[in-house]
Structures are given as structure tokens and as C-alpha cells.
N, C-alpha and C positions, 0 to 999 in steps of 0.2 A: 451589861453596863447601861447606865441611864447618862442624862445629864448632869446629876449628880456625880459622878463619877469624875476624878481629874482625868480633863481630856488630855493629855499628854500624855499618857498610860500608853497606847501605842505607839507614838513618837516613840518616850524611850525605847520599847522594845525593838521595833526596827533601825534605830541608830543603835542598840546593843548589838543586832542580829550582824548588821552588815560591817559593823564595823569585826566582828570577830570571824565574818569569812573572807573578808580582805586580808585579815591574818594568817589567819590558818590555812588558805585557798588561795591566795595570792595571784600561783600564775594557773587555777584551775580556769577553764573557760568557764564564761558567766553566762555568754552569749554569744551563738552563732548567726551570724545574718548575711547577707551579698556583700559585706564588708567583709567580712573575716571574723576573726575572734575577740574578743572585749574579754580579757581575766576579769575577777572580781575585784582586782587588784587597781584595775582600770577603772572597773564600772565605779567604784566608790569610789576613788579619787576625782571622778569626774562627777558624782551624784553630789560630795562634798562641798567640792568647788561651784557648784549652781548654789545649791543649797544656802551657801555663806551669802551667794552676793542675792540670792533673793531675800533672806532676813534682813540684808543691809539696806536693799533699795524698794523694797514695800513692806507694807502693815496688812495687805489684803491678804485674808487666810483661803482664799479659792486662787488656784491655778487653772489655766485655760491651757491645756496641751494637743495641738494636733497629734493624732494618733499615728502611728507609722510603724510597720512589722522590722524596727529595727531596736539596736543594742542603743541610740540615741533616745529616743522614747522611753525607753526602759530605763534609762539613766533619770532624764529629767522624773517621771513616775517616782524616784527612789529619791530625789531633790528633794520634792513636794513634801513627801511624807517625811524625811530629816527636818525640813523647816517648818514643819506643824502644819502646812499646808492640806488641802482636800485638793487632788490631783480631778480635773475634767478631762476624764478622755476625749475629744471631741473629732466626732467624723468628718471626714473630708467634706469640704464643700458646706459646710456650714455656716450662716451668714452671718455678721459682728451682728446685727438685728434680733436673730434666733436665741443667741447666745448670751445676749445683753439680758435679754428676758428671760432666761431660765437663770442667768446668773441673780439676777435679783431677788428670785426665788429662795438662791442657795442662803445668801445672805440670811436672812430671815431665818433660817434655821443656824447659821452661825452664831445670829443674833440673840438665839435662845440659850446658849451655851452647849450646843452640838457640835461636834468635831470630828465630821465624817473624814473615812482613810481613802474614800473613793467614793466620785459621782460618774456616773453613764447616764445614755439615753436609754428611755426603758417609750413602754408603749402603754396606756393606759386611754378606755373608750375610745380606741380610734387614734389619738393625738401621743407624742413626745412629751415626754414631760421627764424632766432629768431625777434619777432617783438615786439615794445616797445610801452609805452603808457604814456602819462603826460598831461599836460595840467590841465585840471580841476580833482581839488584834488579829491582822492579817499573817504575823510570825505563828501564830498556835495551828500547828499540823494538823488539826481535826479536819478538816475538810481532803485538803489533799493527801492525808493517809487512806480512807475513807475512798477516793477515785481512784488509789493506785499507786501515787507519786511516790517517789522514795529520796532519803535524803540519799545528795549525793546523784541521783538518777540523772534522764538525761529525756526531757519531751520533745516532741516535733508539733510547733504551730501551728498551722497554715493561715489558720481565719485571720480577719481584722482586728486587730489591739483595742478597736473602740468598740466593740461588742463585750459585754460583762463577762459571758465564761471565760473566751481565748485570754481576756486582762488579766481575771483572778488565775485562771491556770498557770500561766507564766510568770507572775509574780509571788503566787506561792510554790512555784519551782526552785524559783531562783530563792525564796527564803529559806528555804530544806537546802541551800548548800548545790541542789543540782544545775546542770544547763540546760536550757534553752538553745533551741534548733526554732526560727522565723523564718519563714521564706516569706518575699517579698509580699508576693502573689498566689492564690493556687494555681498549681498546672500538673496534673496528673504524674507525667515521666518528671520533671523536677521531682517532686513529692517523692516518688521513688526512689530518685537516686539521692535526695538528702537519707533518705531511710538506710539505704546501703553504705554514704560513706560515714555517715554519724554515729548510726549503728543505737539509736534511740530505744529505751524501753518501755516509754508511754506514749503516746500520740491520740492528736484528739482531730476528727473530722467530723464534718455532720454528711447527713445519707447521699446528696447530692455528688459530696466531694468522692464518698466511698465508690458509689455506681461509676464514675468516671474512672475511679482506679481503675476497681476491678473488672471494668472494661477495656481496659487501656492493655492487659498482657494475659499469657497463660497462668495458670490456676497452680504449674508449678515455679513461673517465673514469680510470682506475685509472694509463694510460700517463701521462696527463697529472701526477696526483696527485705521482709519482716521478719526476719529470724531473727531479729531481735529484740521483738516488744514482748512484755509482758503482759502490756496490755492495751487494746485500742479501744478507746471509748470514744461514742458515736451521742449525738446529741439534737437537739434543735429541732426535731421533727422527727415523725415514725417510721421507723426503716423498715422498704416494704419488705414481705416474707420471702420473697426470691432471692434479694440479696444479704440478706438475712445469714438463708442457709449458705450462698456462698463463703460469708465470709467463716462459719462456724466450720466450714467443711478445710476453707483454709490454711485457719491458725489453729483449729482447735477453741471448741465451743469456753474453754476455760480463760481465753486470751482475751475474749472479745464481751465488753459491757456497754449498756448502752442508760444514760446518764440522763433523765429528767428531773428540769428542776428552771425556774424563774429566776431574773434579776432580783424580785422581792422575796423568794425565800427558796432554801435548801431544798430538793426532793429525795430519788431513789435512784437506787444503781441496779440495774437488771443483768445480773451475770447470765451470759448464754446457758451453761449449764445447769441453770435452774431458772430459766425462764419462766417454763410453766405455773412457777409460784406469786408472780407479778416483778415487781420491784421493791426491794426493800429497801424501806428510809433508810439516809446514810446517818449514824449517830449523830443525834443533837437538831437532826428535822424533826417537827412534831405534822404529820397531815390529818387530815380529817374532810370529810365528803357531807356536803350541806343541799339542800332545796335550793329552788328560784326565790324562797323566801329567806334564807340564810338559816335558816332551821338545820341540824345536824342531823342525819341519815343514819340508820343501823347498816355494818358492812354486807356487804353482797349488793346496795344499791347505789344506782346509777344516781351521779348529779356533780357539783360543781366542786373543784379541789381547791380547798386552805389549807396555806401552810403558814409555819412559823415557826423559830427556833426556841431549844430548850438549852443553848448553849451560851447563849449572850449575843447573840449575831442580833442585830438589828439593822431593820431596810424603811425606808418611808421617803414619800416623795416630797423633793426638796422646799417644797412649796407648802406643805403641811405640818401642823407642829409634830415635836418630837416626839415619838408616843414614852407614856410611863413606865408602861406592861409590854411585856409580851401579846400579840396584837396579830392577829389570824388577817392574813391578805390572801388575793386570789387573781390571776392573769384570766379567768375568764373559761380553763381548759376544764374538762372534763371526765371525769373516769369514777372508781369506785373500789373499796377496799376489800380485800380478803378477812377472812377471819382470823389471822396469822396476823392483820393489818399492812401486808401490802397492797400497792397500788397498781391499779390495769387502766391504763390512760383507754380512754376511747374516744374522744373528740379534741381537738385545738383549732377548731375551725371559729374562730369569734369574731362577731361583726365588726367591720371597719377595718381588720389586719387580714396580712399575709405574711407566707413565712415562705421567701421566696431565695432560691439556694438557701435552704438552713437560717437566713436571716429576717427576722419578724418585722415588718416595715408596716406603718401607717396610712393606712390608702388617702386621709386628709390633708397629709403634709404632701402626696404626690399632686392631689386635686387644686391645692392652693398655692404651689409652685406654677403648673398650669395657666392657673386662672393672673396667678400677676403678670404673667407676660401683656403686653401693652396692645397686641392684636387679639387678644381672647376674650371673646363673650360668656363663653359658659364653657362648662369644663365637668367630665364624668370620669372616674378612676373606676375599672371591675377587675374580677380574678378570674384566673381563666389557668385550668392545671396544664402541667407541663411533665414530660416525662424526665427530661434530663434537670430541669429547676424543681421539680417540687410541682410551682406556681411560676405565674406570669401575671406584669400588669398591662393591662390593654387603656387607652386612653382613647374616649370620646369629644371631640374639641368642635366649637363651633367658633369660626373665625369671624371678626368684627371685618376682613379686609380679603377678598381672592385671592391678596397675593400671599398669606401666610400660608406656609408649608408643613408636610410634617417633619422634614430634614427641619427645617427652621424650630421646631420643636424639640427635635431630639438635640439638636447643638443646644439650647435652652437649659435643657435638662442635664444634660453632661458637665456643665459645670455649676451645677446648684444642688446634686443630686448624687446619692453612692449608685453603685453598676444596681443592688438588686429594688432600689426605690423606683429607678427611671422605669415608664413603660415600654414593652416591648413593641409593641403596634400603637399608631396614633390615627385614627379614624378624623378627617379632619374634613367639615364642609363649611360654607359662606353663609354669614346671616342676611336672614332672605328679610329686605325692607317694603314696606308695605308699598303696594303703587304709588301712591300719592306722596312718598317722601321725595325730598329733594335737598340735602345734605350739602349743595352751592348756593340755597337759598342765604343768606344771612339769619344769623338766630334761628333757624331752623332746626333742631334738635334730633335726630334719628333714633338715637339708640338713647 
């Protein structure tokens, strides 16, 4: 789908979609959350109901939605897209500042005649920059057939709703007719015991969350806990080869896949039991392995991974026009293709990010949080590996005043910042003035 295309084309299909498993589904649950259960009977009665009074009392086709692991979220999400709307997921602690300015962005692609079904934060050279996605409806099961999902099935969430996969996973759950299982938070034993009373057959974590399980009980309490997934897929980063074999040793190397792929475009699904073949594109990714120059690579060689769909899926950042074609993008990662044309990921380490718990965070947007505090002279953001995150951010601060602290920092950052953006350690000393300053002079300028 281009812009040519009537943008409405998914509208209807998801006001077709939900309005027929509100029918059909009524009192099936839609959504589990620390509230309880939402039917779908509910969720669209309540999606409806937003839905009407946002067409009545705005023209603005971008919604701005706090993200939240719950059946309320998830509701308004399904508002946005009944009223033509482009739902923003947006993360906690986000500032109307921030927000104003990538909205403006969006705009501009509105303005083109785009009518994206979903905008998120994505990460590009280091900085945020909100990227959108349309093309082929978010109702066409190619994807979540493709991970596993099944109509009617039943996932366990854990991650944040403002992150792209956990959003599209659960929204193309809930389009297949299945439920959703949200926990608020991750917590290890939670996580298990939604698993035992929900009895889920897909579930998705990234490596972080996994090593915490599977740390968390025995090896037969844990087989037990998951007797009912078909499938757990693992994503966000490289799960190391120790926990690896635990989990294949588990469930059985058949149960467990592990899912690479961008907010800009589709990758591969690496089934345990054929590992050793790479990952295979999910139908409808197209990759390909290019140079430092953008030049395309013969397989077996190492270099930088483009992807793009052959499906109609289109991604681009909201701030750029809307491409015509099909249009080869790249996060930066690295690996290289088999002869078969699967992919062997071998690097995601790219400058200016980290991907800390499973979640890719921007070391400029932590640096310049930092630096606006009104005692900060200069401000360093580094990575520093961690065994139980992945990663860690470490902050370099030099104070314009003695009295600034790092507690003064960290309270800073807790409310302007998600848990895996803030630094873990803040190294913080005083800016040294030169002898001859004298900052009670009048007009005397210091800094």
C-alpha cells in the first residue's frame, strides 16, 4: 500500500474485525490484566464508545496515548484505529516538549496523505525519533501466524505496550480472536504463576527476563510451570548459549524460537531445532547483507542487515516523506546470510545505543536529560555490560554547585526517564573555578 491507496482500507477492516468478535466472542476474554478480565464484549463497547466521542470532539488524526500493560490501553489503541486515528504509544515520563516535536513530525506525514495504524519510539544515530507503520492492515495474520499466534490462542505479555513488538504482539493477538495475559510489571514468580493459572500458548520475553526465570526455580518446576506454551519466543537481544541450552533442555528445542527483527522492518524466526541453519525470514521479509558503502554482499559475508517487506508493510520515520517503493532500511545490526538465505546475526552493538534489559535506549536522550538539570555543567552517558541486564548506563556528571548529588540525580531521572534509560551509577564531582574567579563579584561571570 502507498499513499495512493484509500487510507481507510484498514480502518474498515479492524472496525469489520472487532466488531465481529464482539459478536461472535462476546463473553470470550479479550484481556487479562491486575484488573481482571475485559470480554471482547467489553473491550469494543468501550473502544466504540471513545471512538464516537473522539470523532465528535477532534479533527486531529494523531492520538497521544500513555502506554500502560493494561485492558484500558488496549482499548483506547482500538479507539484510535475505529476513528481513523494513528494511536502513539507513548512512554512513561515523556515530556508534552518531546512529544509536541515528534508530533509535528507526524503531522507532515499525515499531511502527505499517510495514514499510519501505529506510531512508536524507535532509535535512529543515537536519538528517538518516532516511526510509523501502515501499509498492510494490522487484521492480516501474516505476521502472527508466522511467530506462532493462533486464532483464538492465548499470549502472556510481560514487556512495556510502548515498545513496538510487545504492541504489535498483543494487538495482533487480540485481532486473531485470542487473549492477552499483561502483567503489570515483570517479576519472575508473577510471570510464572500467570503462566500456570492462564495456561497461555505463546509467550514472548527477551533474554534478560528469561535468565531471571530460569533462575528463579528448578528445571523440573519450571517444565511443569510452561506446559502449556507452544511456543516462547525470545527477542531484543542474543540469548547467551547457556541459557540457551537451558531452555531447549526445558521445553524441548521445538517450543522455543527466538525472533529477530526491527521496529523498521520484519526479520527471522530461529526455531531451536534448526538453529544451526541461521534464521529464516518470516514470509513477506525480504533481507539482504550490504558494505560500509551500501553496496550488496554475496552470502557467506559479513556486513550490515537491510530489510524490507515484500508484503505491503511499510515503516518510515514520521518525519520523512512517505516512500513510493519498497525501500531497504537498516537499525545498524550486523550479521550475514547463508546460502539457503538465512540470517546469523553477529553484532548489535551500534554507536550511541544500548539495549539494556532487552530494551534499545539512546545514550543522547539519557545525556541531555542530565545536562538540563539546572546544576549540571557537563554531562557523559557510557555502557558498561551487566550480567543480569544485558547492559548498564553509567553517568559522568560534573556539577556547576557541591551541593548537587547523585541521589539528586537519580530522583531527576525517575521521573523524566523509563527504569532501563536512567543510569545505573552517577559519578558526580564539582566544577573546579579557576583561582581568580569570584562569582560575588558583580557582573562577574564564572561559568
Amino acid at each position: 500500500m502507498t499513499p495512493s491507496t484509500p487510507p481507510v482500507q484498514w480502518r474498515q477492516q479492524v472496525v469489520g474485525q472487532l466488531h465481529r468478535l464482539a459478536r461472535q466472542r462476546r463473553e470470550t476474554p479479550a484481556v487479562i490484566d491486575h484488573d481482571g478480565v475485559t470480554t471482547f464484549g467489553a473491550l469494543f463497547a468501550r473502544a466504540a464508545e471513545q471512538a464516537r466521542a473522539r470523532e465528535a470532539g477532534s479533527a486531529a488524526t494523531a492520538w497521544a496515548l500513555p502506554a500502560a500493560n493494561t485492558a484500558v490501553f488496549l482499548a483506547q489503541v482500538c479507539a484510535a484505529l475505529m476513528a481513523g486515528h494513528t494511536p502513539i504509544a507513548v512512554p512513561p515520563y515523556t515530556s508534552k516538549e518531546a512529544l509536541q516535536a515528534v508530533t509535528r513530525g507526524l503531522d507532515l506525514t499525515l499531511d502527505s496523505g499517510c495514514r499510519p495504524w501505529k506510531a512508536v519510539f524507535s532509535i535512529d544515530a543515537g536519538r528517538q525519533r518516532l516511526l510509523v507503520t501502515h501499509g498492510e492492515s494490522p487484521t492480516v495474520p501474516r505476521k502472527a501466524r508466522a511467530l506462532g499466534m493462533l486464532p483464538g490462542g492465548c499470549a502472556l505479555i510481560a514487556s512495556p505496550l510502548h515498545l513496538n513488538g510487545p504492541l504489535e504482539f498483543a494487538l495482533r493477538q487480540l485481532l486473531l480472536g485470542g487473549t492477552v495475559v499483561l502483567l503489570p510489571r515483570f517479576n519472575p514468580s508473577r510471570w510464572r504463576q500467570a503462566a500456570r493459572e492462564h495456561r497461555p500458548d505463546w509467550a514472548f520475553l527477551v533474554p534478560t527476563q528469561l535468565q531471571q526465570v530460569w533462575d528463579s526455580g528448578t528445571a523440573q518446576q519450571l517444565t511443569d510451570d510452561c506446559a502449556s506454551l507452544r511456543h516462547l519466543v525470545h527477542s531484543s537481544a542474543p540469548c547467551p548459549p547457556d541459557l540457551s541450552e537451558r531452555l531447549a533442555q526445558s521445553l524441548g528445542p521445538e517450543r522455543v524460537a527466538e525472533y529477530y527483527g526491527t521496529t523498521a522492518y520484519d526479520g527471522t524466526l530461529t526455531r531451536y531445532h534448526r538453529a544451526a541453519h541461521g534464521g529464516a525470514p518470516i514470509p513477506g521479509a525480504d533481507l539482504r547483507i550490504v558494505d560500509d558503502a551500501g553496496w550488496p554482499v554475496p552470502p557467506g559475508t559479513d556486513g550490515v542487515i537491510q530489510g524490507r517487506s515484500s508484503a505491503g508493510l511499510v515503516t518510515h520515520f514520521a518525519d520523512q516523506p512517505c516512500p513510493r517503493a519498497r525501500h531497504w532500511q537498516s537499525s545498524g545490526d550486523r550479521g550475514r546470510l547463508t546460502a539457503a538465505g538465512n540470517l546469523v546475526l553477529t553484532d548489535v552493538e551500534v554507536p550511541g545505543r544500548a539495549i539494556v534489559a532487552g530494551v534499545k535506549v539512546a545514550l543522547a536522550t539519557t545525556r541531555e536529560t542530565l545536562a538540563a538539570h539546572p546544576d549540571v555543567h557537563h554531562a557523559t552517558v557510557a555502557v558498561r555490560a551487566d550480567r543480569r541486564f544485558g547492559a548498564l548506563l553509567t553517568a559522568s556528571v560534573t556539577a556547576r554547585t557541591p551541593a548537587l548529588t547523585a541521589a539528586d540525580l537519580r530522583r531527576w531521572c525517575a521521573s523524566r526517564l523509563t527504569a532501563p534509560q536512567r543510569p545505573y551509577h552517577y559519578d558526580v564531582t564539582a566544577l573546579q573555578l579557576p583561582d581568580s574567579c569570584d562569582p560575588l563579584r558583580e557582573g562577574h561571570a564564572c561559568l
